[in-house]
N, C-alpha and C positions, 0 to 999 in steps of 0.2 A: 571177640576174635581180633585177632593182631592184624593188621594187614600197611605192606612198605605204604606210603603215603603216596607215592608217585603212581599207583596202580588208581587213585579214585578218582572220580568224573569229571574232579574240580582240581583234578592236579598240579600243581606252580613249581616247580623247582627253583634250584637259586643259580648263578653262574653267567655270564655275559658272554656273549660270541662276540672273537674278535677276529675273528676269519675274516678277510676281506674277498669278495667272488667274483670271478670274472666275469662280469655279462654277457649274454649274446644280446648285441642291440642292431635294432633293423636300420636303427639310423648309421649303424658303422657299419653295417655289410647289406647290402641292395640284394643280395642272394644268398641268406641264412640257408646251413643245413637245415630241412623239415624234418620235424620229428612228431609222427603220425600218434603218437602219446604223450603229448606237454604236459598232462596232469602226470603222468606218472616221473616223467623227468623231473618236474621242477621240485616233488616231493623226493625224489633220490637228491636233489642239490641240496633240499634243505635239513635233510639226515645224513648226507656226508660231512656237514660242518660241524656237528658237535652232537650229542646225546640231547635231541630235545624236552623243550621242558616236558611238552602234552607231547603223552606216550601216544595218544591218539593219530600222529601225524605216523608214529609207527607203523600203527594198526593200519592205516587207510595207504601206504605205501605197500604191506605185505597184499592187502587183498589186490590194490592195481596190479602188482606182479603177476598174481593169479591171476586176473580175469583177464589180463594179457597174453597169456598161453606161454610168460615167461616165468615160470616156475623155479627150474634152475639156475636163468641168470639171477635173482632174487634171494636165491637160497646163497648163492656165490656173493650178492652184493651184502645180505646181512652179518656172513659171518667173517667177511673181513673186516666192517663195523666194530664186530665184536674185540675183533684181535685191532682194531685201530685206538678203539677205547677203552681196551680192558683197565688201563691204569685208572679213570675217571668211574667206572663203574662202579654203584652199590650191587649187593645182590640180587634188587627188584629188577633194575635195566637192563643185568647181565639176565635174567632168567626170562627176560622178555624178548630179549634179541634172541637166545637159545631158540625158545619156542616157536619166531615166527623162520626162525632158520628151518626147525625138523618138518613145518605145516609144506612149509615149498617146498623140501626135498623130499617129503613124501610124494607130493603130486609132480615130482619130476622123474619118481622114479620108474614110470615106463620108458624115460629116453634113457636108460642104464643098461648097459649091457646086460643080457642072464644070467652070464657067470658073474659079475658084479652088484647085481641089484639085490640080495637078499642081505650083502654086508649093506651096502648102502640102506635100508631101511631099520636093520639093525642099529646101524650110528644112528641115524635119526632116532629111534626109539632112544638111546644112550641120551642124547640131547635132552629131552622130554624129562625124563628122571632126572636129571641135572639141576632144569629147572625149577622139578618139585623140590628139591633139597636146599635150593637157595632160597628158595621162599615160607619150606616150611609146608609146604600143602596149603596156601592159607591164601592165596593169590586168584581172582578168580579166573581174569585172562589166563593164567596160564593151566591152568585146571580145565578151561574148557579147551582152549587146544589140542591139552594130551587126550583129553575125551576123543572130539572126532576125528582125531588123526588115529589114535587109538580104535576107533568103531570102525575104521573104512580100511585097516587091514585084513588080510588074507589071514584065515583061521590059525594056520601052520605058525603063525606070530605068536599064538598064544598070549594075545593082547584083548581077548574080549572081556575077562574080567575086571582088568583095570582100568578097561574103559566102561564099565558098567560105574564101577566106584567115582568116576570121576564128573561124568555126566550126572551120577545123583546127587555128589557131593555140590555141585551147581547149582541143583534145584533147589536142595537145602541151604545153600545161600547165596540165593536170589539178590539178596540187598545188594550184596558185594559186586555184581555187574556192572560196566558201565554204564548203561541203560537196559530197558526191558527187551530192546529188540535181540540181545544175545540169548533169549532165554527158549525161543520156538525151535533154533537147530538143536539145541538141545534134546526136549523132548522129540523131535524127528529121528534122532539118532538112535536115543534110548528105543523106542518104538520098533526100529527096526532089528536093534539089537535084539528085543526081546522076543521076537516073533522069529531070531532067525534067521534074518536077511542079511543084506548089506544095501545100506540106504544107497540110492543110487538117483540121485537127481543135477542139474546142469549148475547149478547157481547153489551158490551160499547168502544168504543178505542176514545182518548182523544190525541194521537201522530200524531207528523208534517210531522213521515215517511207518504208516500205515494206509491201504486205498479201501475204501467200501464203498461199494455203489451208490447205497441211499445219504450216508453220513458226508462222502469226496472224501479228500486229505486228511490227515489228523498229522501232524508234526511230533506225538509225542503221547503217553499212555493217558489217561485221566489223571490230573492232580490239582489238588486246591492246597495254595500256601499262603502264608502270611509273611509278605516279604515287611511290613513296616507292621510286626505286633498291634494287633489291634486297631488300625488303621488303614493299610494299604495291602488286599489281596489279588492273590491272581489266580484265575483259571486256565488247563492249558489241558488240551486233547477233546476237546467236545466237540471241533471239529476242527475247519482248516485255520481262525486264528484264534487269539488269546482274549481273555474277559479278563479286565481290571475293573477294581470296584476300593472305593477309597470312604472311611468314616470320617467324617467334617470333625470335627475341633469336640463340638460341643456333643458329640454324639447324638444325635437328633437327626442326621440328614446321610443318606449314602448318595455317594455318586458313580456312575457307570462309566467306563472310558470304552466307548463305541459301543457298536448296539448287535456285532457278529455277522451270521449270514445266512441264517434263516431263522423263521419264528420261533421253528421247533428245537431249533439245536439251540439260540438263547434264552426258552423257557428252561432244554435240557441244565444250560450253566447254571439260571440264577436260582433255579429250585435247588439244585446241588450246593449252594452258593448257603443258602436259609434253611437247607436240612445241618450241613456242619454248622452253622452259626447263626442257630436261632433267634437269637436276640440284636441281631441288629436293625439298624432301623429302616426305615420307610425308603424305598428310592425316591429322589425328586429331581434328579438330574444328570442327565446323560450328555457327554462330552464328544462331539468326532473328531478323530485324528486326518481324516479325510474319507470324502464320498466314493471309494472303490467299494465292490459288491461286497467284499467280505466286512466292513467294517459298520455299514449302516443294512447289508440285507434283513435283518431282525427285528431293526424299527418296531414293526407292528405288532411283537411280542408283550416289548418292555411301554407301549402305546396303551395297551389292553389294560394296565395295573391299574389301580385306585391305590393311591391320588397319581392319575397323569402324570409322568415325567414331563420337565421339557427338554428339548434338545435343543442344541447350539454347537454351529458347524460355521467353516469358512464362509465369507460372503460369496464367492465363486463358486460355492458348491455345484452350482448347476451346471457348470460346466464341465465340469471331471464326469458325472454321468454322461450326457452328453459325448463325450467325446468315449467312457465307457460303453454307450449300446449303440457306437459307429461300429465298434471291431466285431471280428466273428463271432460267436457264438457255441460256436459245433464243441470248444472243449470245456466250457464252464460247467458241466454238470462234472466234467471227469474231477474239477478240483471240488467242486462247491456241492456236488450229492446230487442224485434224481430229484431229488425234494427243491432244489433252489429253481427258482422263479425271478424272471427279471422283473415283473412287474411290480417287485418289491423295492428295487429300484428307483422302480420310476414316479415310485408314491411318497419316496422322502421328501418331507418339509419338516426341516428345524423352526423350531419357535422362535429362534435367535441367531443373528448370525454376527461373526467378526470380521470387522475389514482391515481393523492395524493394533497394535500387540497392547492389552486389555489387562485390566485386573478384574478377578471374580470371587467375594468372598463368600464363601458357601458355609454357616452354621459355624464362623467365627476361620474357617480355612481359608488360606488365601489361592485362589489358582491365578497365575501370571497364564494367559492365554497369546502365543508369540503367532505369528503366521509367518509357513515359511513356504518359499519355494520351490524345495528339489529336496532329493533325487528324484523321486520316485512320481508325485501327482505338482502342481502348480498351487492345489488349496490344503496342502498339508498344514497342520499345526499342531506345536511342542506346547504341551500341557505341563508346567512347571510348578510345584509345589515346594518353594524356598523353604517353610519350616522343617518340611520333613529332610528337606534335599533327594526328593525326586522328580523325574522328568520322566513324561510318557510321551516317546518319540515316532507314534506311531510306523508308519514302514519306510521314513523318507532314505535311511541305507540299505532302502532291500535292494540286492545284490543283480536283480535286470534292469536296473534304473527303470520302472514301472513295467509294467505286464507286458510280457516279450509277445505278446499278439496283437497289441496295439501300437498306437503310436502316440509314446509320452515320455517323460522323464528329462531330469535337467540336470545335467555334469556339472553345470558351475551353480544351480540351485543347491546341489550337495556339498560341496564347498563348503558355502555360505552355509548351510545348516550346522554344519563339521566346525565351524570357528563359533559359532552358537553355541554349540555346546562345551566348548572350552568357556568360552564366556561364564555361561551359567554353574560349569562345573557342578554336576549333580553327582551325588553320593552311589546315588542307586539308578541306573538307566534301564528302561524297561521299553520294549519294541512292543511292534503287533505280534511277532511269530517269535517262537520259544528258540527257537537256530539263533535268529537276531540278537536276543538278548544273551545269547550264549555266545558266540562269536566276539558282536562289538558291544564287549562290556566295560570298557570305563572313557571316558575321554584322552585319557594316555594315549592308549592304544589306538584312539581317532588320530589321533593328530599325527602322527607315522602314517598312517594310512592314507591320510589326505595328501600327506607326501609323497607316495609311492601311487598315487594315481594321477598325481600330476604327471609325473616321470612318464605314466603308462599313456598317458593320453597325447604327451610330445610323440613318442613314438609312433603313434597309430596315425597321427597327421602325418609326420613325415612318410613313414609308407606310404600311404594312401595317396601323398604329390608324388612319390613314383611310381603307383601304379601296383604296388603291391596287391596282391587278390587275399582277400578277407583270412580261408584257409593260411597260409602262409605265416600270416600275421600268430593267427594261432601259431603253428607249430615251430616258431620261432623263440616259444621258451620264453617270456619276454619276462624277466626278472629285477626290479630297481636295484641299483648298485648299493643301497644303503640297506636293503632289505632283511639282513641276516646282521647286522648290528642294532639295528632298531628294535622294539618292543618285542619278542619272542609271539606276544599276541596275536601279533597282524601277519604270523604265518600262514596259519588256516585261514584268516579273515583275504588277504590278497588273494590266496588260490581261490577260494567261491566266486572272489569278484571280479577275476582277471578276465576269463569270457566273454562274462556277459558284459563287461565294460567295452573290450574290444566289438563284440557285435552291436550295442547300443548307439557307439559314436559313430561307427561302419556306417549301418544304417540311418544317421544324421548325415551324413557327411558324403557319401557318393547317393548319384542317383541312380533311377533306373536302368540304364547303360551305364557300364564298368567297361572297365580296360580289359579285363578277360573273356568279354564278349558276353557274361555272363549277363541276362535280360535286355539283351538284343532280338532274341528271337522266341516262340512260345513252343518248343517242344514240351511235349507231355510226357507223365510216365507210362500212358500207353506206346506213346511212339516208341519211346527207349524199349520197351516191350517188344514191339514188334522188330527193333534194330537186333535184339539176343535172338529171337524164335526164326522170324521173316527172312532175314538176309544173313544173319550170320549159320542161321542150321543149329541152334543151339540145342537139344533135348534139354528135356524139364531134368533128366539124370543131370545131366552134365554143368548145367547152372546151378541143382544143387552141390553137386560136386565141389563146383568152384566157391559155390557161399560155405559151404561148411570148413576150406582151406582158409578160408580169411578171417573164421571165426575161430581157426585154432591160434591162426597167428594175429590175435588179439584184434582186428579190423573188422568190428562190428556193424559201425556204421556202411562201410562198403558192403558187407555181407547185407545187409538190409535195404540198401540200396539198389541192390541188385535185384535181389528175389523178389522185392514192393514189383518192378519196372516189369520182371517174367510172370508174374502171376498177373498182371495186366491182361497177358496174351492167353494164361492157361489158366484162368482160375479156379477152375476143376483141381488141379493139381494137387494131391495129398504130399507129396514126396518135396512140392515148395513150401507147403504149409507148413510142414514140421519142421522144418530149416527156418523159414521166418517167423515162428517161434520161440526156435533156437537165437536167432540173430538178439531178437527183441527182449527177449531176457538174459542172454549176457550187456546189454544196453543196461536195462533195468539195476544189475550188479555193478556195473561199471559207475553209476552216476548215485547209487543210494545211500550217499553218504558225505555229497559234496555239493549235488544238484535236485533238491525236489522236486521240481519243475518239470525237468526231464525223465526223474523216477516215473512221475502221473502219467505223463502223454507215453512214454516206453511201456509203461506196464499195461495201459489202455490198449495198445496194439498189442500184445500176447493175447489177450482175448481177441481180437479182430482178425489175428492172424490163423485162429481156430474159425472161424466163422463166417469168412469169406467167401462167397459162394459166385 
């Protein structure tokens, strides 16, 4: 099957932006317009400058549209897109803008007059077929579109057949997806078609995260690959991070890069590991990228083998535990599974450790063993394999500058890792988490990025000496002026990071008293409770009322806000429960596809918000 080339997972176009854009910068204006959706702005700035390479920066602007409760203005902003670039378009881009044009103005069309809204989804329906004709039938975004825009009209459409063909023709090929997580609304939809219905639920989610209670997190469906033939494999979905496993020179020797996060999901990888590829050899040696829970919880798995690996981890390791079992507690099962146990933890001893940058030759393989400092832990360390030209970078660019519940991570450690890896310049860069290695994949595309986090971290100081409040900061758009000329890569990669960069150095950098008064004083969310019930006279009607307004008009987080503070006072309350439900999973939509972190602890509260008593 034929398919445009720009539609698959790993898509690259050619073409340079030479748009230049005008910044908003806090350091030029003390009092930015706020804009209560900077993810969905700064993705409309960065698809108004050109047709981007990754259609995916498409895709993740049409759903924030939707999950904005702005529909129509999205419908209006793509298909002037359309008509801005028609002369640069192939027929893959044109049939893709079509589609997510007809997806918005379906779900816009309750704000369409009566007498106008049947032509209105007519066009749309026009749109859809358009699309199929420029691609051929052969595209699968645009095939699942017509599907459930096709399923969730009104019968008189006379569209449920073609939405039968379209959803199947999906399932039948499945490969063609950008990933697997498109593949469940699918069968949802078909399901209700088949029975008759019309699917009717709050949320769409299109992402490969995954949550299950015993397993946590999974980033990604199960897969075992061979990124370096016969030498260097990866495993990815077994649970919250990744297993590499590398054959020494003389094939004699495997080695393991970190040891996972529980016993049972590392026996799950490496038996997986030796059912695909029985014939290799013996583990003798396991490598940490650093001692956070997910990377050494499993120890006692790969411990248990004949012949004993050894391991060999930073000389500071003990201190990144340490400083890991200071912080809370309460969410680590939601990433890490019922099954995780700190005490696993706290029973790492590596046989060996590193205190300054080593050579290791393992069965004729060389490993350069580097220690670094940052982002993310203080005993991180780049496992470098010059013959092959790979580098296993453990988490040090994961995008909280370390675990947003504690307190770690180093801004100018990352840096310095960021010029590391131009140094080294590896062929193949390989992270702990499969987003990582999809994101920030080559050193190119670092070194832009190092740039534009410089840029973001001026900014965040100089707000912060006037007093700027953190919010603010966020919704001030805060975009590098080079950003849209530089490496097309470091699109998606700067939105992940822009956040939680802003909250990481916030949090460095003011202390407990802020200029907005904010941690001056200890109200609770019971008190805020009692301010909506007690003094204001609020009914439980009327506070729903008002969350369910804020969640059409895409303000989630205040919607949940709110209703957390009133169910304080009414916990009984069925009529706040199903609203901070509601809140909690447009939350969930809002962030499943830019923020995992947020997805877990969001989607954790749908269930809590059912069960709250």
């Amino acid at each position: 099957m034929r398919r445009p080339h720009w539609f698959t997972a790993a898509a690259v176009a050619a073409g340079a932006v030479t748009v230049v854009l005008a910044t908003l910068s806090l350091a030029q204006d003390p009092r930015p317009r706020a804009l209560d959706r900077p993810e969905l702005e700064y993705l409309k700035v960065v698809n108004r400058v050109a047709p981007p390479r990754d259609p995916q920066l498409v895709m993740l602007l049409m759903g924030q549209f939707a999950n904005a409760g702005r529909s129509r203005e999205g419908a209006e902003f793509f298909a002037g897109l359309t008509r801005k670039f028609s002369p640069q378009l192939d027929d893959g881009r044109k049939a893709l803008y079509l589609s997510a044009t007809a997806l918005l103005r379906a779900q816009a069309a309750p704000e369409i007059s009566v007498l106008n809204r049947i032509g209105w989804v007519k066009d749309s329906v026009a749109m859809l077929d358009q699309a199929h004709e420029l691609t051929h039938g052969e595209v699968f975004v645009v095939r699942w579109i017509s599907g459930v825009v096709r399923a969730q009209l009104p019968g008189f459409f006379g569209q449920r057949d073609r939405a039968l063909q379209d959803l199947r023709w999906c399932l039948e090929h499945a490969d063609g997806a950008p990933q697997q997580g498109w593949l469940p609304e699918v069968r949802y939809q078909l399901a209700a078609l088949e029975r008759g219905e019309k699917a009717d639920k709050p949320i769409t989610l299109v992402t490969p995260f995954a949550e299950d209670p015993e397993n946590g997190h999974t980033f990604s469906a199960r897969r075992i690959a061979e990124i370096v033939p016969g030498r260097v494999y990866a495993l990815s979905g077994f649970e919250f991070t990744e297993y590499y496993f590398v054959v020494s020179e003389d094939g004699r020797e495997l080695v393991a890069i970190d040891a996972g996060t529980r016993p049972d999901s590392a026996q799950a990888a490496y038996q997986a590991l030796r059912a695909a590829f029985p014939k290799l050899p013996p583990l003798t040696t396991v490598l940490v990228t650093h001692a956070h829970w997910d990377h050494i919880g499993g120890h006692r798995y790969f411990e248990s083998l004949e012949p004993k690996p050894r391991f060999i981890a930073r000389a500071n390791y003990a201190d990144e535990i340490a400083n890991d079992l200071k912080g809370p507690h309460a969410l680590l099962k939601h990433f890490f599974g019922s099954r995780f146990d700190l005490e696993e933890l706290k029973s790492f001893r590596p046989d060996a450790t590193v205190e300054r940058r080593s050579e290791l030759r393992i069965g004729g393989t060389r490993f350069e063993l580097i220690p670094i400092q940052g982002g993310e832990t203080h005993d991180g360390l780049f496992i470098h394999l010059p013959q092959l030209g790979v580098l296993f970078a453990g988490d040090f660019i994961m995008p909280y500058l370390g675990a947003p519940f504690i307190e770690e991570g180093d801004f100018d450690g990352l840096l310095a890792a960021i010029d590391l890896v131009q140094e080294l310049n590896p062929r193949i860069l390989l992270h702990g988490h499969q987003p990582l290695t999809q994101i920030f994949n080559s050193p190119a595309m670092l070194r832009d990025t190092k740039a534009q986090l410089v840029w973001l971290r001026e900014q965040v100081r100089a707000a912060i000496g006037r007093g700027v409040e953190r919010a603010a900061i966020h919704q001030a758009n805060l975009i590098p002026p080079g950003l849209l000329t530089d490496d097309p890569a470091t699109h998606l990669a700067y939105l992940v990071l822009r956040e939680n960069v802003i909250n990481r150095l916030y949090d460095q950098m003011v202390g407990y008293w802020q200029t907005d008064l904010a941690g001056m004083d200890y109200v609770s969310r019971a008190d805020r409770g009692a301010a909506l019930v007690d003094y204001l006279g609020l009914s439980e009607r009327q506070v729903a009322a008002a969350a369910e307004r804020m969640i059409r008009d895409g303000k989630h987080e205040l919607a949940a806000e709110l209703v957390d503070a009133a169910r304080e006072r009414l916990p009984q309350s069925a009529e706040l429960a199903r609203v901070q439900r509601l809140a909690y999973l447009k939350l969930t939509e809002k962030y499943a596809d830019t923020n995992p972190f947020k997805l877990i602890v969001y989607s954790s509260r749908v269930g809590d918000a059912a069960t709250k008593n």
